[in-house]
N, C-alpha and C positions, 0 to 999 in steps of 0.2 A: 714693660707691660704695655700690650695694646688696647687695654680695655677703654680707658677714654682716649683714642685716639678713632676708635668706633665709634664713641659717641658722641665726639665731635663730629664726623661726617653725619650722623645720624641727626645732629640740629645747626647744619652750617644753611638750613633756611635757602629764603631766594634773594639774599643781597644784589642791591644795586650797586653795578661795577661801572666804574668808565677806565676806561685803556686812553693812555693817549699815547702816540709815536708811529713808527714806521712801517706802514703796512706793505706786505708783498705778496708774490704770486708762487706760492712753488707751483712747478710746474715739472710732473715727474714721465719719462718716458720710458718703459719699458721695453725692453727683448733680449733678445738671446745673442750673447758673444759667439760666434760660430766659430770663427778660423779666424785668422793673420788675414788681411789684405793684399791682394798680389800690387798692389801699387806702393804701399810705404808697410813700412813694421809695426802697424799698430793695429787692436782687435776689429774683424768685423760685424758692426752694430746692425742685429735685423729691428726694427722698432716693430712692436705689435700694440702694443697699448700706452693709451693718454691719458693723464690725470691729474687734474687742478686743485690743489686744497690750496689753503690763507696760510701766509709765512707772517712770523714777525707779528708787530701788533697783532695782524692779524690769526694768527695763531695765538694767542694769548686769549683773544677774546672767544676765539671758537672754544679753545680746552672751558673758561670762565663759563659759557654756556653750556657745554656738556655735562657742566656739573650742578647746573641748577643755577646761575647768579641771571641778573636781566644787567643783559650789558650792552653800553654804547660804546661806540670807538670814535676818537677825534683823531684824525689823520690828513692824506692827501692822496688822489689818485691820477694820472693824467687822462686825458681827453681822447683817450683811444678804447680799442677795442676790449684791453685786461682789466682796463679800466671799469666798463661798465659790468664785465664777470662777474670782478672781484666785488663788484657795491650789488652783484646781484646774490651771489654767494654767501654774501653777510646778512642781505635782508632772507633769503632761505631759510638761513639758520636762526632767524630771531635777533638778529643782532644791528639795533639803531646804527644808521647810517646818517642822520643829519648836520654830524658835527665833521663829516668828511667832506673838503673844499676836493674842486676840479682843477686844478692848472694844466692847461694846452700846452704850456712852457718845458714842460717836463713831461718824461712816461710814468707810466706804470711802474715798478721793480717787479724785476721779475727775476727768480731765481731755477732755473732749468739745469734738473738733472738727472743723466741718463745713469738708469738700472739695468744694466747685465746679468743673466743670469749664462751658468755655465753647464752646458747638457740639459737643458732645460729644468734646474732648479739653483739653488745657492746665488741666489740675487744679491749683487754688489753695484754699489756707486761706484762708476768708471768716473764720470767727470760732470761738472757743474758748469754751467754757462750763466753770468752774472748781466742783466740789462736794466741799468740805471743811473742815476745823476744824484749825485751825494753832494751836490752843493745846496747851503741853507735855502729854506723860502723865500720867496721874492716878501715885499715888506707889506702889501696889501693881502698875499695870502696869509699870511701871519696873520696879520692883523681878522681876518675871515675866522682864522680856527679859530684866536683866542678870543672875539665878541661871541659866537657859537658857546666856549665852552661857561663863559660866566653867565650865559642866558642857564644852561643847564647842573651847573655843581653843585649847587645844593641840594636837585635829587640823590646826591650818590653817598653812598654806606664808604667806598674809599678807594680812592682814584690810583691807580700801575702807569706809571711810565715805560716804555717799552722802546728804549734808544737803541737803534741800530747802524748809528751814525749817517743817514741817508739824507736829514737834510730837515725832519719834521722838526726834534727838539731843539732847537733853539737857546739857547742862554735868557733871552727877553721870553720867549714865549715860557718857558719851565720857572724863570722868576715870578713871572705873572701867577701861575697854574696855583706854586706854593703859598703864595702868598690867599688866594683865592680859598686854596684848602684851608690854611689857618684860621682865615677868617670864618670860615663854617664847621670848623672842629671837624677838619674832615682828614685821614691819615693818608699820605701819597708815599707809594712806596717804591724804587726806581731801581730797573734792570739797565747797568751802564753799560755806556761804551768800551772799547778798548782803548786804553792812554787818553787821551786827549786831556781835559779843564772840565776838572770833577766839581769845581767851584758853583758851575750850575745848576750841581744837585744842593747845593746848602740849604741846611734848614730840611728837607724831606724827612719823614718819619722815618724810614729808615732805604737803604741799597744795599741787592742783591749782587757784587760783583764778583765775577768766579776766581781763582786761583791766581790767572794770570793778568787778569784786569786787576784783580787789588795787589797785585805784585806792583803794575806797574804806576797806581795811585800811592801808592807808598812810598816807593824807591828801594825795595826789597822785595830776595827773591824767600816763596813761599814754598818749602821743601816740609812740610809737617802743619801736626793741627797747632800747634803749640806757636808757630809762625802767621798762621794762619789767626788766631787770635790776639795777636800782635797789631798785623794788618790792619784786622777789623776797629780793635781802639784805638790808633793811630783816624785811620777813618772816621769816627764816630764823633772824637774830640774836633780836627779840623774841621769839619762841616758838621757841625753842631747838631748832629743825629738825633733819633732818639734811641736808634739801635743802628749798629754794621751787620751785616749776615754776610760773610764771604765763604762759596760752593765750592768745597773740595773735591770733587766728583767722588773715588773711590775712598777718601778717608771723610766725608760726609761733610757736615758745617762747622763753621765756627761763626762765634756771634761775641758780641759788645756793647755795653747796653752804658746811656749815658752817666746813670749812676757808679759806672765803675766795674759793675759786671760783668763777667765773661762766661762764657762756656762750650763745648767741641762736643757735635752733636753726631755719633759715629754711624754710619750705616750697613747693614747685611749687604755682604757679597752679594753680585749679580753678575750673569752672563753678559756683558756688555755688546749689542750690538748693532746699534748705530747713535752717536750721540746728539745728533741734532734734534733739538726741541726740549731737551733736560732744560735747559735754562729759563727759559719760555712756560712749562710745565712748575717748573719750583717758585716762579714770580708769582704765576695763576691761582695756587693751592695757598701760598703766604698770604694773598691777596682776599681770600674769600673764607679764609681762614679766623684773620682778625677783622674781618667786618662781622662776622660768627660771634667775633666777641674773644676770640681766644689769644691769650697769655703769646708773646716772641717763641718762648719753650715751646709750648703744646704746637704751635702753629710751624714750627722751623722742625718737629720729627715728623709730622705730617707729609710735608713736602717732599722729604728726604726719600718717603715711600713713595711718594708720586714720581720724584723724577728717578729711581730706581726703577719703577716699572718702566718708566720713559725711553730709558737705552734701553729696555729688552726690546722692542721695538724697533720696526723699519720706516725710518722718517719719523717727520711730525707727527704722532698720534693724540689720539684725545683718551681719556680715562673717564670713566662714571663711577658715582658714590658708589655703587656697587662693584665695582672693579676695586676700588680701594677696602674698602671692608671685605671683600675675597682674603687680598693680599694680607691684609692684618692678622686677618683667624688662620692664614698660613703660617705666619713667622716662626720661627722657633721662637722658644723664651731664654733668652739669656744669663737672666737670674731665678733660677725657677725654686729659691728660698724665697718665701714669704713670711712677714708676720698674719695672724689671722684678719685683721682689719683691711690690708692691702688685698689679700686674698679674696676675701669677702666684695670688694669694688669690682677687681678684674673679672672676678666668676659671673655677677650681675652683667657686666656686659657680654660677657662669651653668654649668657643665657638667652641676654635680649636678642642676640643674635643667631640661635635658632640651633645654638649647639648643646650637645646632653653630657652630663658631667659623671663620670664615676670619682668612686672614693675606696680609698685602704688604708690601715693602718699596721703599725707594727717595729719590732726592734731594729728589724735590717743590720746586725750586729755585724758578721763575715757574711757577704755577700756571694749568693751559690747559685749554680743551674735552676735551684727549685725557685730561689727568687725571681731570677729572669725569667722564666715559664709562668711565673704566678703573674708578675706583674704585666707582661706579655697580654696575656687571657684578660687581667683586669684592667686591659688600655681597649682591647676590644670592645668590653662592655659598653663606653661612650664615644665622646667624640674628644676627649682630654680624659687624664688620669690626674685625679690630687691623691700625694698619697701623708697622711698623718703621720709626723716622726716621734716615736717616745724620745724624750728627750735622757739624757746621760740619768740621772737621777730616778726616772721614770725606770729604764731599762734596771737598775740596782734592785729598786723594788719589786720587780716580775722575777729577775735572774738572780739575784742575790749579789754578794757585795764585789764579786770576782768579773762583774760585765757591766759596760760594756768591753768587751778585747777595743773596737773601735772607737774612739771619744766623737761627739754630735759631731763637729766641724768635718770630721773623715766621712762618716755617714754620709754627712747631707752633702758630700762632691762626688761620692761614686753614685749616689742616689741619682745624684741629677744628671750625672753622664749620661743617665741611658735612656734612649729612644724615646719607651713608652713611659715614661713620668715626664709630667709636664708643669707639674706644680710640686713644694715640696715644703711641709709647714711642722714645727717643733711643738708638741702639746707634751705638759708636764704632768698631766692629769692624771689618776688612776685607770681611767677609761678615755675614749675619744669623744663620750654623749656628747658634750655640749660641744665639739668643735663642731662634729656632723650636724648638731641645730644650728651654726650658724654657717654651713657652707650648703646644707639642705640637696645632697646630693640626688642625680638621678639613677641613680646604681651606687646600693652599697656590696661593696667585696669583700670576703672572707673566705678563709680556703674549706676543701670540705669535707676537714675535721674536725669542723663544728657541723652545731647541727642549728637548724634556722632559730630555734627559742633560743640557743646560745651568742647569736651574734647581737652584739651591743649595738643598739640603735636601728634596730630592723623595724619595728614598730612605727618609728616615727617617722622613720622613710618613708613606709607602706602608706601610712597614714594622710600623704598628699599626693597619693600616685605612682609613688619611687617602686624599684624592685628589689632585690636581695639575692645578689648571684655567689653561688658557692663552687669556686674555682678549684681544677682540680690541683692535687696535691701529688710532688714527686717524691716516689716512694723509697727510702732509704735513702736521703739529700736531708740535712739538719744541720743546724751552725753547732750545736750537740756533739756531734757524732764529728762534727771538725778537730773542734776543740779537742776531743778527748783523742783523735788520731793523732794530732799536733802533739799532746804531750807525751804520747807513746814512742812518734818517732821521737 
């Protein structure tokens, strides 16, 4: 169900974010692969276009901003020219630049990489040129960030580490940070390194590390979600978490929560094409997520969507509330059985969100061409199809004691196989009135061999607006007319 997962984005507010870690430059060039090189065997790069977006921290805090949070970043930049870009690029975008020290000692990072395209479309990353210094802060800049960031921590709703081993976090500085957050009930939550002494993350609310990073904080390899949440409670227990979340990319998350909890949070297929910034993207959304106020749960299927959209994408992208709630009212429904009350939740949000609901009901006993025609026609009526199932007892009563041929559990999985049903709910009732009073469609369906004073609950539809569409009907197609060929052959 994505209905409060809309409605999350719908009240994730303007939380105050602080980023702290390792800000860079991507730096991406464009052109066109033409031919081989007559000097060596490798392509030749014509460049046509330059383009500077924020890597790292700084991509963290740009996605936090596209999404609505007010965010600062504590970082470091050097004394040169990407230097002053990247501190202009951040104030562009809204994004506090105060808690960023200058060191002369060091450059900028900067990550340059060249995009090919071949016959002038199908853009591919040829190669990456890496320019930077990954040795820790000298002990005066440290000491810079960390006065900076305890003048400001207790503005913040809850503070993202963003380690990318280049030299910002520190062991002392990220001791300092957590202990800072504790003392103002404030949640930090930390996208790690690759290997190194996880130890510095202890105590944080919780870390995001993917597959191969909590393979190698563990000392196992992660081949499954089932490993995968392994990983994570091994994590959680040593560094005294309050949750693990480790990113599986195409088999989704696994998480671990201190009380002993676990759970593998799985994701829809996606075209994957290019994976840089998933990570970066899933720390941003967990981030501004639970400053929203939302549950590990709610806040970790969120993400899942966010950094899905993230590899369909070329490079670092940013995403907007509205890019997410798109993707949401996309999804297929997975389990498209409902109880009435669950049903009732997700349709308020599909409504709040601007989509129009048809409704049918009916035996659905042997499933026929005139079914799929019918239901076809009653998926075009809105923008989702609920369709009302008589339940096995229900069906006895209409058909008499010889039907269903189908028992409910068969029904309700060819039901859902198909396309145009998108919800599918069991009422036991003589009638469907009171499901339709409580699912309050905007199109009720029936086919049309009734006539409109015959459809049950037309009145009441009409009654706040709804319509009443009579679907046509395929003529000599009947679960009838099956049955009794069935018993003939």
């Amino acid at each position: 169900m994505s209905a409060d997962l809309i409605e999350l984005v719908k009240r994730l507010g303007e939380p105050r974010v602080l980023v702290v870690g390792d800000i860079m430059l991507d730096r991406y060039i464009w052109g066109n692969a033409e031919r081989i090189s007559q000097e060596a065997p490798v392509p030749l790069f014509r460049a046509d276009r330059r383009e500077e977006r924020l890597g790292g921290a700084g991509s963290v805090a740009t996605m936090l901003r596209v999404l609505g949070a007010h965010v600062s970043i504590a970082s470091v930049v050097g004394r040169d020219v990407e230097g002053t870009l990247t501190q202009r690029i951040l104030s562009e975008r809204g994004i506090g630049t105060d808690l960023i020290a200058i060191d002369p000692a060091r450059p900028t990072t900067i990550k340059e990489r060249y995009i090919g395209r071949a016959q002038q479309r199908h853009p591919q990353q040829m190669l990456r040129v890496d320019y930077e210094v990954r040795e820790a802060l000298s002990a005066p800049v440290e000491a810079s960030i960390r006065d900076r960031i305890r003048d400001q921590i207790a503005d913040a709703d809850v503070v993202l580490i963003s380690d990318y081993d280049k030299g910002v976090c520190t062991p002392s500085l990220l001791r300092d940070l957590i202990e800072q957050c504790h003392r103002h009930g404030i949640r930090v939550i930390a996208d790690p390194i690759r290997g190194g002494d996880y130890d510095k993350y202890r105590a944080c609310s919780a870390i995001t590390p993917n597959r191969l990073e909590a393979g190698l904080a563990a000392g196992m390899t992660i081949a499954n979600a089932s490993d995968g949440m392994r990983a994570a409670a091994f994590l959680c227990e040593t560094l005294e978490l309050e949750a693990a979340i480790v990113t599986l990319d195409r088999d989704g998350m696994a998480l671990a929560r201190r009380n002993g909890d676990s759970g593998h949070f799985g994701t829809r297929p996606r075209q994957v094409y290019d994976i840089t910034g998933a990570g970066d993207m899933v720390l941003s959304v967990l981030g501004i997520a639970l400053a929203a106020g939302a549950d590990y749960d709610v806040a970790i299927r969120l993400a899942n969507v966010a950094g899905g959209l993230e590899v369909e994408r070329l490079g670092v992208a940013t995403l907007t509330r509205q890019e997410l709630i798109d993707d949401l009212l996309r999804a297929p429904t997975s389990n498209k059985l409902c109880d009435v009350d669950e049903l009732v939740y997700e349709l308020d949000g599909r409504r709040r969100a601007g989509q129009r609901i048809a409704f049918t009901n009916g035996c659905f006993d042997i499933l026929h061409a005139g079914h799929v025609q019918y239901l076809q026609e009653a998926r075009a009526q809105g923008d989702l199809l609920v369709v009302g199932l008589n339940s096995d007892d229900g069906v006895r009563r209409l058909k008499g004691p010889e039907r269903p041929v189908n028992e409910i559990e068969s029904r309700v999985i060819v039901l859902g196989a198909l396309q145009a049903v998108d919800y599918v709910v069991v009422f036991d009732a003589a009638t469907p009135a009171e499901l339709i009073e409580r699912i309050r469609p905007d199109v009720l369906v029936k086919g049309a061999d009734y006539r409109r004073d015959e459809v049950v609950g037309a009145d009441f539809v009409e009654s706040y607006g709804g319509r009443v569409h009579l679907a046509e009907v395929r003529p000599g197609v009947s679960t009838t007319d099956f049955i009794r060929k069935i018993r003939v052959a």
